[in-house]
Residue frames relative to the residue before (quaternion, step in Angstrom):
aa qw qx qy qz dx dy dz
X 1.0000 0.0000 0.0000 0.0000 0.00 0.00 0.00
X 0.0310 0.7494 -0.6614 -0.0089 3.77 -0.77 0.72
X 0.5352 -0.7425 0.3892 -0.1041 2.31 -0.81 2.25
X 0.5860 0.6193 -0.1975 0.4838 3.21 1.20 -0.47
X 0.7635 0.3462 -0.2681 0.4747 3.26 0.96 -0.78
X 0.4274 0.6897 -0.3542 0.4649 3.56 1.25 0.70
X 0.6245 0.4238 -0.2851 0.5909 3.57 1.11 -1.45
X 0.1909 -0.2537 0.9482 -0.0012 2.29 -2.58 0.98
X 0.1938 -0.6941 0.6928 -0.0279 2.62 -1.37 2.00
X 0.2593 -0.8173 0.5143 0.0184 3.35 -0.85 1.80
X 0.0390 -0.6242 0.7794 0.0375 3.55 -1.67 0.73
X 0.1621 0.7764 -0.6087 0.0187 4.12 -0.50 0.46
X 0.4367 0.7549 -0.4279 0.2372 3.36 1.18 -0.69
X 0.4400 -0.7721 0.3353 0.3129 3.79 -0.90 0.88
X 0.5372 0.5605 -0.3150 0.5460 3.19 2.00 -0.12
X 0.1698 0.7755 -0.5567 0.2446 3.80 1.31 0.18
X 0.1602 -0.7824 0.6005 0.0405 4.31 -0.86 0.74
X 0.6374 -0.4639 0.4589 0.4098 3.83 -0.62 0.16
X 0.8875 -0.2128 -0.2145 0.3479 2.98 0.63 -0.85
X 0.2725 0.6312 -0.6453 0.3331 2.92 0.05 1.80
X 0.5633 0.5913 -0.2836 0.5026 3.14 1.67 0.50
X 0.6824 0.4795 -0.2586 0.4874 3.09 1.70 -0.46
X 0.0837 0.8457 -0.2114 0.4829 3.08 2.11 -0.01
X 0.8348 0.4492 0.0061 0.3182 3.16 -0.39 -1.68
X 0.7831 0.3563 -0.0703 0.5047 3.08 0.85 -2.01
X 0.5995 0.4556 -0.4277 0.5001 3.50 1.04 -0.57
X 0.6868 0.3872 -0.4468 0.4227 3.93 0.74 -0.80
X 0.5654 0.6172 -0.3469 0.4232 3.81 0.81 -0.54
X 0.5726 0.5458 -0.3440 0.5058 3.83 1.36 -0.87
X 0.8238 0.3819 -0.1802 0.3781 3.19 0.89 -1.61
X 0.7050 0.4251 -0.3234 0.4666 3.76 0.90 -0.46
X 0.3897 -0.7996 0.3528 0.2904 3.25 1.86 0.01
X 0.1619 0.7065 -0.6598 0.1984 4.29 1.42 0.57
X 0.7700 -0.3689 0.4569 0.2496 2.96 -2.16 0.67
X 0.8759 -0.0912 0.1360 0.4538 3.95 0.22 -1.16
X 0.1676 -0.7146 0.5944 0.3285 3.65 -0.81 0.34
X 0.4836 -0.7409 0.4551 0.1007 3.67 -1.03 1.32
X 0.2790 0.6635 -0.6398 0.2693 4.65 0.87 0.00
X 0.6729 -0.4307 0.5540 0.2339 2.62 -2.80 0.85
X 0.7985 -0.3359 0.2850 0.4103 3.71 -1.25 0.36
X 0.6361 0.5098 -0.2847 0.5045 3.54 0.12 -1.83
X 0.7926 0.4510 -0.2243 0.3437 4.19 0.55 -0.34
X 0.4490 0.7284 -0.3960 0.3332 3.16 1.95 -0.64
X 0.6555 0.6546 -0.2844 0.2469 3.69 0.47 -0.73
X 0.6227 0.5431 -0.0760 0.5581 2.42 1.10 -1.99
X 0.4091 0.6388 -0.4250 0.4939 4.58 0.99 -0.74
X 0.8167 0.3777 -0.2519 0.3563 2.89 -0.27 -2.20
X 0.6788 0.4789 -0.3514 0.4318 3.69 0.21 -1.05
X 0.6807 0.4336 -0.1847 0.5608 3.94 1.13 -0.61
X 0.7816 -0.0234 -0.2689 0.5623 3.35 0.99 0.40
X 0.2941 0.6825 -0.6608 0.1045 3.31 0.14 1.27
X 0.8709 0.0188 -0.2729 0.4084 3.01 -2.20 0.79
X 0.4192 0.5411 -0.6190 0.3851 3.95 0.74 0.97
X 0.2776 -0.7934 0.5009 0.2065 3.77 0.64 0.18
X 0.4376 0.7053 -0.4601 0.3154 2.72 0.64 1.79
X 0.3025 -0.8533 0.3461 0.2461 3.93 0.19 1.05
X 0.3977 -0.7385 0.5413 0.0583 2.60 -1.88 1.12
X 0.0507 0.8493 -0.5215 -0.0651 3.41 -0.68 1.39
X 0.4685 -0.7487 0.4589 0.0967 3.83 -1.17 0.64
X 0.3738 -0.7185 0.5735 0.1229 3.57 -0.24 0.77
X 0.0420 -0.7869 0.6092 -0.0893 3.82 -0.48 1.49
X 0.8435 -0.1271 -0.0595 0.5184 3.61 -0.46 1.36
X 0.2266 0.7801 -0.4801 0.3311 3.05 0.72 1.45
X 0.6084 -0.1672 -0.7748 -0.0401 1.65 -1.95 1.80
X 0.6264 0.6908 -0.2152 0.2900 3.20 1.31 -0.51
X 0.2704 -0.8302 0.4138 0.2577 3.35 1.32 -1.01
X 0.5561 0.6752 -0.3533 0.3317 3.64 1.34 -0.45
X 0.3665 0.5487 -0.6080 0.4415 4.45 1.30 0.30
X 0.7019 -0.4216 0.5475 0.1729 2.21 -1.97 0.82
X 0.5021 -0.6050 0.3838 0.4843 4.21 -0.87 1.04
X 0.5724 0.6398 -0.4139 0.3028 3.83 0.60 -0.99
X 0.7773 0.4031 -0.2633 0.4049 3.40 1.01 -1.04
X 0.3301 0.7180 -0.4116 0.4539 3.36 2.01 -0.32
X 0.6897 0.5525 -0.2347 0.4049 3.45 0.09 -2.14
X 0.7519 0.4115 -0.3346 0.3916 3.45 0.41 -1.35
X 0.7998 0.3645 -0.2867 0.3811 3.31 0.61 -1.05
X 0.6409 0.5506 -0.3512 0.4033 3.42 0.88 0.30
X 0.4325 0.5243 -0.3748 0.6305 3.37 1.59 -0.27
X 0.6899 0.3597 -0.4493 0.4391 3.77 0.08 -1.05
X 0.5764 0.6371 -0.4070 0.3103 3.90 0.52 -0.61
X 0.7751 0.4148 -0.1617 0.4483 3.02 0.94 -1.25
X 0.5990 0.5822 -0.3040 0.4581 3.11 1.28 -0.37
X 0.6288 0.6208 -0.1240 0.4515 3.63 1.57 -0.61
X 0.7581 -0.4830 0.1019 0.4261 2.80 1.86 -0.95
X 0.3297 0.8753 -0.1548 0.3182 2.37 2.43 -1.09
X 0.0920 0.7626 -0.6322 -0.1016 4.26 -0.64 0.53
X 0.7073 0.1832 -0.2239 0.6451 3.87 1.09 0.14
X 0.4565 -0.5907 0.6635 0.0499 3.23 -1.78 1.36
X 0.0618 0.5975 -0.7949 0.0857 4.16 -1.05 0.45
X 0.0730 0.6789 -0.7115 0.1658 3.50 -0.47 1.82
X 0.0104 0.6982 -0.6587 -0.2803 3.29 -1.60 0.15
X 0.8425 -0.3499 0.3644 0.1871 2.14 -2.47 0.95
X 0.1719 -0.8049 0.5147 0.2399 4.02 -0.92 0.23
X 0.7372 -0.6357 0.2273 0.0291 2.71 0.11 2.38
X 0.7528 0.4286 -0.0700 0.4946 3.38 0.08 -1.59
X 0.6629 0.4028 -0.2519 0.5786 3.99 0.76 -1.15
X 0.6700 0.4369 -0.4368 0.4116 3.66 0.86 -0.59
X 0.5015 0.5148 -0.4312 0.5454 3.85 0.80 -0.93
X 0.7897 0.3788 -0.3787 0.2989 3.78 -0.12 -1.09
X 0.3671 -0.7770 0.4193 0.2927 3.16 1.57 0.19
X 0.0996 -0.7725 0.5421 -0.3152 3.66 1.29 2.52
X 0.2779 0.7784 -0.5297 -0.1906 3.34 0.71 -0.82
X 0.5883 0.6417 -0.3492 0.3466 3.60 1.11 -0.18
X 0.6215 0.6345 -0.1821 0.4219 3.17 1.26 -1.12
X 0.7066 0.3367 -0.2109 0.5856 3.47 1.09 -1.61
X 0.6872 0.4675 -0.4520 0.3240 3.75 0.62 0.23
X 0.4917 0.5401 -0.3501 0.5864 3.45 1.47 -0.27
X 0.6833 0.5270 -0.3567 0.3579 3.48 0.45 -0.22
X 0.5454 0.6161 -0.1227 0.5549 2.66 1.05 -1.03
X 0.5759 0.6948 -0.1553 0.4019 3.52 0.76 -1.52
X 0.7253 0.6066 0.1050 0.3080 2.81 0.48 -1.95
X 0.6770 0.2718 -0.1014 0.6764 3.50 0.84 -1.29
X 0.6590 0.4724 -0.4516 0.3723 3.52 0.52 -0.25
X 0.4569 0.7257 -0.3221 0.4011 3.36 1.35 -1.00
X 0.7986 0.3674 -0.0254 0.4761 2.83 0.10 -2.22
X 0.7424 0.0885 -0.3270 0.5780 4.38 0.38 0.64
X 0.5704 -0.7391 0.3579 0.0170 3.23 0.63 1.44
X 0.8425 -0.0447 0.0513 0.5345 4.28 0.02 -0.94
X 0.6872 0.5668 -0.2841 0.3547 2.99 1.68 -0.79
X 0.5606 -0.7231 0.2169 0.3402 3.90 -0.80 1.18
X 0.2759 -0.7656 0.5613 0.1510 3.50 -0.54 1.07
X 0.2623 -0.6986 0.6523 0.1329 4.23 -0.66 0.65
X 0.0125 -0.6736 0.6824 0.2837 3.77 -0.84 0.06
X 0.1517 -0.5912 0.7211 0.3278 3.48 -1.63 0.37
X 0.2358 -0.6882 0.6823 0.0724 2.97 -1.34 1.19
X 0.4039 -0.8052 0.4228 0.0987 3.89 0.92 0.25
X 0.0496 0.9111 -0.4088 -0.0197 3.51 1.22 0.80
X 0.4546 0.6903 -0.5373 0.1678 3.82 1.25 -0.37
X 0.7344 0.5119 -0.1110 0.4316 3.03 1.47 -2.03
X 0.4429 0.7187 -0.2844 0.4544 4.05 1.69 -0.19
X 0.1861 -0.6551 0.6977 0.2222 4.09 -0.99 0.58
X 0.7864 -0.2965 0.2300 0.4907 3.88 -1.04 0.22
X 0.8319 0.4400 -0.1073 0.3205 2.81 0.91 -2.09
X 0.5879 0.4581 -0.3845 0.5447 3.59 1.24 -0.34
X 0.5424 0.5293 -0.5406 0.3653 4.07 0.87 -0.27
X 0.4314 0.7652 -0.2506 0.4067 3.46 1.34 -0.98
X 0.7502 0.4746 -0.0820 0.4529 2.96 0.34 -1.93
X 0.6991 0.5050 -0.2854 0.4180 3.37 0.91 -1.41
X 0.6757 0.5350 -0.2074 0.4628 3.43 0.60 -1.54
X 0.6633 0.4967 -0.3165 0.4618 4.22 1.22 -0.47
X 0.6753 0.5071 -0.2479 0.4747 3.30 1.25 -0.87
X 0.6294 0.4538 -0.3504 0.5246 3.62 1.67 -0.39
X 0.7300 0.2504 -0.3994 0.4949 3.69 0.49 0.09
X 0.5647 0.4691 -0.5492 0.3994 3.48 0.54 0.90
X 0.7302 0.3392 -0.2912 0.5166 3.17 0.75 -0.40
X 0.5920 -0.6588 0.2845 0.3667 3.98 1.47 1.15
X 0.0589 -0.7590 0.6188 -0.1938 3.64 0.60 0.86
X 0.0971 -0.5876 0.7455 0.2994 3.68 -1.14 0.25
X 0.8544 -0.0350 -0.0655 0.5143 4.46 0.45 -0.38
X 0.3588 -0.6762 0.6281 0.1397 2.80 -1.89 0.17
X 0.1451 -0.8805 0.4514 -0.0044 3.39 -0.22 1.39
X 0.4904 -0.7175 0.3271 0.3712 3.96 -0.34 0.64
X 0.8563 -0.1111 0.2091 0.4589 3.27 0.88 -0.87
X 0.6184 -0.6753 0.2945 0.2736 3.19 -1.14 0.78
X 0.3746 -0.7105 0.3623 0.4729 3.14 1.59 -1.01
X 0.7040 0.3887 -0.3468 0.4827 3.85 1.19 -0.19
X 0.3601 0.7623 -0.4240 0.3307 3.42 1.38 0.29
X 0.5992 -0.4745 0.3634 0.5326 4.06 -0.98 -0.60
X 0.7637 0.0198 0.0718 0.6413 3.67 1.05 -0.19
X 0.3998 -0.6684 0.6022 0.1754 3.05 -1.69 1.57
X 0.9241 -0.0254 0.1570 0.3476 3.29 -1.51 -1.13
X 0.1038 0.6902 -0.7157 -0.0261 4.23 -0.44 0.09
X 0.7226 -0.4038 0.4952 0.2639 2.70 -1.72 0.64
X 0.6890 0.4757 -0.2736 0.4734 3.43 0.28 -1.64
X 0.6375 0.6302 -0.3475 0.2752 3.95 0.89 -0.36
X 0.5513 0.7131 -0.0867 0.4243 2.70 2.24 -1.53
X 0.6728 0.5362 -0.2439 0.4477 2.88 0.93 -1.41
X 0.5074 0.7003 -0.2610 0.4290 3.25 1.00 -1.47
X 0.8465 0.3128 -0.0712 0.4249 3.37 -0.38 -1.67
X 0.5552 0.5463 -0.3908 0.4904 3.93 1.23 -0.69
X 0.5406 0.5782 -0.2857 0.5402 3.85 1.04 -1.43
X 0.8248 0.4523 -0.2439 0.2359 3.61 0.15 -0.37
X 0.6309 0.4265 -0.0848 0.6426 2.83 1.77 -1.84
X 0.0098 -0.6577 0.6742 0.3359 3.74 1.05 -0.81
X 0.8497 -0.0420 0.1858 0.4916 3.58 -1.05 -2.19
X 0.3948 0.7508 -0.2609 0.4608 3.51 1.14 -0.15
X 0.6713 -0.3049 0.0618 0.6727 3.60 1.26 0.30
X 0.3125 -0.6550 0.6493 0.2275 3.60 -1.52 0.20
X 0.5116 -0.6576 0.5478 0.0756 2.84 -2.02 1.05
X 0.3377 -0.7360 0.5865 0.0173 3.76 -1.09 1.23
X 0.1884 0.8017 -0.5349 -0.1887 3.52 -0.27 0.43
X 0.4857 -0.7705 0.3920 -0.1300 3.45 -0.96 0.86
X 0.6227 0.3203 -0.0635 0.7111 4.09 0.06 0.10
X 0.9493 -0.0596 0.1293 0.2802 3.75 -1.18 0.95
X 0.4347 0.5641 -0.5346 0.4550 3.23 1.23 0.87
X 0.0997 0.7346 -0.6118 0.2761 3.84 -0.07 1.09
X 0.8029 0.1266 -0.2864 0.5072 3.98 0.30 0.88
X 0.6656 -0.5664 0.2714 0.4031 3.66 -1.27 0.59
X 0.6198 0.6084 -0.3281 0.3715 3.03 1.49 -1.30
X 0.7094 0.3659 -0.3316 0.5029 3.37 0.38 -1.29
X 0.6471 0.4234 -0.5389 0.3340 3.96 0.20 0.02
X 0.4961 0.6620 -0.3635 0.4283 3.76 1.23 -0.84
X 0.5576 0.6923 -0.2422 0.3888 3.16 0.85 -0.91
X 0.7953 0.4534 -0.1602 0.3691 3.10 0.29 -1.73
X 0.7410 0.5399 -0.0938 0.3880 2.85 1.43 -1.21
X 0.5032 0.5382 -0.3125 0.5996 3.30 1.95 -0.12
X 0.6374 0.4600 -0.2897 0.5461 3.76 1.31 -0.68
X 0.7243 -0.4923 0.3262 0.3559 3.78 1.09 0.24
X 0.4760 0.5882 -0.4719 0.4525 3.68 0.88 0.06
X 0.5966 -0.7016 0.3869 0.0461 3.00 -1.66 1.28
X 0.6905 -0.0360 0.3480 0.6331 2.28 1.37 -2.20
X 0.4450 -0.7022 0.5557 -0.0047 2.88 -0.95 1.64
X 0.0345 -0.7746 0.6286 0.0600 3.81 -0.92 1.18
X 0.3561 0.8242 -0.4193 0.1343 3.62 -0.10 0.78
X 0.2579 -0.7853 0.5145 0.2283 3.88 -0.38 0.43
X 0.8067 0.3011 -0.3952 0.3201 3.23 0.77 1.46
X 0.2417 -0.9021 0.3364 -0.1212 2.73 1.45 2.05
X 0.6981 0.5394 -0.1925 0.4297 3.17 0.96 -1.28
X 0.5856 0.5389 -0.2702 0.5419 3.38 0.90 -1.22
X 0.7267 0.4964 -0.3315 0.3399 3.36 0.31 -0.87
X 0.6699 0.4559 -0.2877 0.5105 3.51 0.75 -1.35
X 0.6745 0.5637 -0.2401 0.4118 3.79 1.01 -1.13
X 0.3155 -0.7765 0.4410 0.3211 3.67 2.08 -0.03
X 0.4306 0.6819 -0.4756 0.3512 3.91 0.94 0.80
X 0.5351 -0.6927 0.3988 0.2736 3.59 -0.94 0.54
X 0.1586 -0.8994 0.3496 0.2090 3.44 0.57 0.72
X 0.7351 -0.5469 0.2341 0.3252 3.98 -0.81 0.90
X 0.5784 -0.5861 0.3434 0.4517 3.64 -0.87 0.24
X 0.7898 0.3451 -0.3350 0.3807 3.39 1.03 -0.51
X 0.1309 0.7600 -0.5736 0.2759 3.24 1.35 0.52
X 0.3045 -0.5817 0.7112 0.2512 3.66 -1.41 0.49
């Protein structure tokens, strides 16, 4: 298994610097991970930092919270993609799911997929703030509305990724979309894991540590 080709190597933090962004992409060139993971306002600046290393660029779309309005989703994901962006990591708007919207969070959803067309759209479905049955709920309303994944969590939430989430969210999507896990993956073992439990793709900002078999920090995403 090469672990490496799982990570989306992540930087979201709001204190994130140029170049601690350049950081990233040069360790992403060299450990060779699947995608480097920055807010929008960075997509540009990626592409020029990982050209022709055929590594992908994904974009965070109403992040962390999910609570804009879908229009402002749509927009900022179109600008992503337009920047450079080949994979979307949107979240879900929470709150309408608890009120139990299910329309609402599927048009959203819906929507951003629409509007970046082939390119791969992730839902965060945030599971800290989620009972079983609304992860369910959450993870059904993304493959109706054509998700390519479902992803646990943003990572600034009360809790990232659990196993027991995986399982959860794999049991739903089976082959029918793939599963991201996300939030607190900071050692090989616990990524191996995930990936034996069905996860695609791995979102963490401590890729390096991981492949390097090092224990990565508490504030590690």
């Amino acid at each position: 298994m090469k672990i490496n080709e799982y990570i989306d190597h992540t930087l979201l933090k709001a204190t994130a610097t140029k170049a601690e962004i350049k950081v990233i992409c040069d360790e992403a060139k060299k450990y060779n991970f699947y995608a480097v993971c920055v807010n929008g306002s960075y997509v540009p600046y990626v592409k020029e930092e990982l050209k022709d290393s055929g590594v992908n660029i994904a974009a965070v779309i109403g992040f962390p919270l999910g609570a804009m309005s879908t229009k402002a989703k749509v927009f900022e994901a179109e600008q992503a993609v337009r920047d450079g962006a080949t994979e979307i990591d949107m979240v879900i708007q929470i709150g309408k799911l608890i009120d139990g919207d299910y329309e609402y969070v599927e048009n959203d959803i819906r929507e951003i997929k629409k509007a970046i067309g082939d390119n791969v759209l992730k839902v965060i479905i945030e599971t800290c703030y989620l009972t079983d049955e609304q992860k369910k709920k959450a993870c059904e309303l993304a493959l109706n509305a054509k998700a390519d994944y479902v992803k646990t969590s943003t990572g600034f939430g009360t809790g990232g990724a659990t196993f027991d989430d995986v399982k959860l969210m794999k049991d739903v999507v089976k082959d029918n979309a793939k599963v991201k896990a996300s939030g607190g993956v900071k050692d090989y073992e616990t990524a191996e894991k995930y990936v034996e439990l069905g996860a695609s793709r791995l979102g963490t900002s401590s890729g390096v540590k991981i492949i390097e078999g090092e224990k990565a920090g508490e504030n590690d995403y």
